[in-house]
Phi, psi and omega in degrees: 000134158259148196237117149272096192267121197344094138311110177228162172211142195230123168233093186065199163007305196287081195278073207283349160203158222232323181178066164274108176218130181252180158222125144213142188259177179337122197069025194250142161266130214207145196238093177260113171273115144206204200275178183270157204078011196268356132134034173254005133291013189223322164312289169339295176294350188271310192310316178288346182124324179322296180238158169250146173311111155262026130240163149099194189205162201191109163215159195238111183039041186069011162230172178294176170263098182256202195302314185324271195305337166262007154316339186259029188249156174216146210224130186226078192308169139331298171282159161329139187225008193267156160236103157359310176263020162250122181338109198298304167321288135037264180299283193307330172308316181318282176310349198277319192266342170310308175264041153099342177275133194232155182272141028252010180302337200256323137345278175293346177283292144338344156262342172275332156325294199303305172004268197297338180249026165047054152273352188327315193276357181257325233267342150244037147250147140358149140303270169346325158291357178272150159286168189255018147280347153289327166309300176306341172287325181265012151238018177308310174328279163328316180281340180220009168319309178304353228354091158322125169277359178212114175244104188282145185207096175263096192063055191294359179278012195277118178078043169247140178267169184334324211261313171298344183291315178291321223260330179295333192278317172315296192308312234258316208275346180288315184283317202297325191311313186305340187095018188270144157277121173247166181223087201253179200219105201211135148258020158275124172267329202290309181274026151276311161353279182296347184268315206232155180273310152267137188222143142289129181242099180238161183200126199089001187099326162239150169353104172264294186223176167189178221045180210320156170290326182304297172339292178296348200253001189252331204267355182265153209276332180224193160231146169260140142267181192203136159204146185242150354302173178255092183237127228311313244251321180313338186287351193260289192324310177316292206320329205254000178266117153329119214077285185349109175243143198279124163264184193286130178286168188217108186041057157076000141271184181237138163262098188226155189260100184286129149309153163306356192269359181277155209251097195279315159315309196281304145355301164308314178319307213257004163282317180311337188291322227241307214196158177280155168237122201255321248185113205234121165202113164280058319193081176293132169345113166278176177294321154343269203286338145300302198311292180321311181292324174292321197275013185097340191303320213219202144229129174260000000 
């Protein structure tokens, strides 16, 4: 398990984080979200070791984090992290040997990378000769060739097109089956969505909401109904809910935003009463729209 416990860092003035604390346990895929500057690249670097907390506490199975435990962590900066005049095969054996992996395991472990993230034809160039969404690839390589028990991936979609994007998420779903923990930071919200089981949402340096998305999505105040045909006589039901406000139609339905308490059988019954309904739907919060409403973006 790793535990964060209200954390905090200070660079002069500068409060990039004020008060963050999570859990996560073995094998989680876990999502830490918010806008930029709200300090989770700089949460990220306290958890590896990179910088110390000057406040709060960070354990690993229950200890502080030393040199030890983290060779066995593996880290996917934002930014570039390659060196250009090195071989993508290379490269990933380096890192490879950095945490600790000796040949011939480490051979093979870099070549089921290049495989697997389709480097093959690349894997005796420069790095610096890759595009960079093969760059980014090969260094997904690197952070995790060692296979790591704990794996940081900070905006790993950045400069991948769809279709690597599919190959990257196979892989994130390949590791979590295997027991690695991963922990990613992304502002593709739909594929955090599909990845992770748990999430923290900060903004400002601390903590706004956080666990399953089912968890978040029962703690949000409303719903969209959706009902079809769209026709006048639907609006007098809507009309008898305390709250309810009428949204934009959309391809010949009516949209309305319900508190979450509402008693959506009896609601049908009674659009059924009024009009024929072809089309009945209760329509939960994306991650989006959560994500937005915690930081402040939006209101429900």
């Amino acid at each position: 398990m790793l535990e964060v416990d209200h954390v905090r860092k200070e660079f002069g003035t500068v409060r990039a984080v004020s008060d963050v604390s999570f859990s996560i346990n073995d094998g989680v895929t876990f999502g830490l979200l918010g806008p930029n500057g709200a300090g989770k690249t700089t949460t990220m670097r306290m958890i590896l070791g990179i910088l110390t907390p000057d406040g709060g506490t960070i354990r690993w199975n229950g200890s502080p984090i030393t040199s030890e435990s983290r060779r066995h962590f593996g880290y996917l900066p934002e930014e570039r992290g390659i060196y250009g005049k090195m071989k993508v095969r290379d490269q990933i054996i380096y890192f490879g040997k950095l945490h600790g992996m000796r040949e011939p395991a480490i051979g093979k472990r870099a070549d089921w990378w290049i495989e697997r993230l389709g480097l093959k034809q690349y894997a005796a160039r420069p790095c610096s000769e890759l595009s960079k969404g093969n760059q980014q690839k090969v260094q997904v390589a690197c952070a995790a060739v060692h296979q790591p028990q704990l794996l940081v991936l900070d905006e790993p979609f950045s400069g991948l097109d769809p279709v690597n994007a599919e190959v990257l998420i196979s892989v994130l779903h390949e590791l979590k089956a295997a027991g690695t923990t991963l922990v990613l930071s992304s502002h593709q919200m739909w594929q955090l969505e599909e990845l992770c089981s748990e999430f923290a949402i900060i903004a400002s340096g601390a903590n706004r909401v956080g666990g399953t998305l089912a968890q978040l999505r029962a703690a949000w105040p409303t719903r969209v109904v959706r009902v079809a045909p769209a026709d006048d006589a639907l609006h007098a039901p809507f009309a008898a809910i305390s709250g309810a406000r009428p949204l934009a139609r959309m391809d010949g339905t009516i949209e309305y935003e319900v508190p979450a308490g509402t008693d959506f059988a009896s609601l049908l019954k009674s659009l059924v009463a009024v009009a024929p309904v072809t089309r009945f739907e209760s329509i939960e919060p994306s991650l989006h729209e959560i994500y937005l409403h915690a930081i402040g973006e939006t209101t429900a």
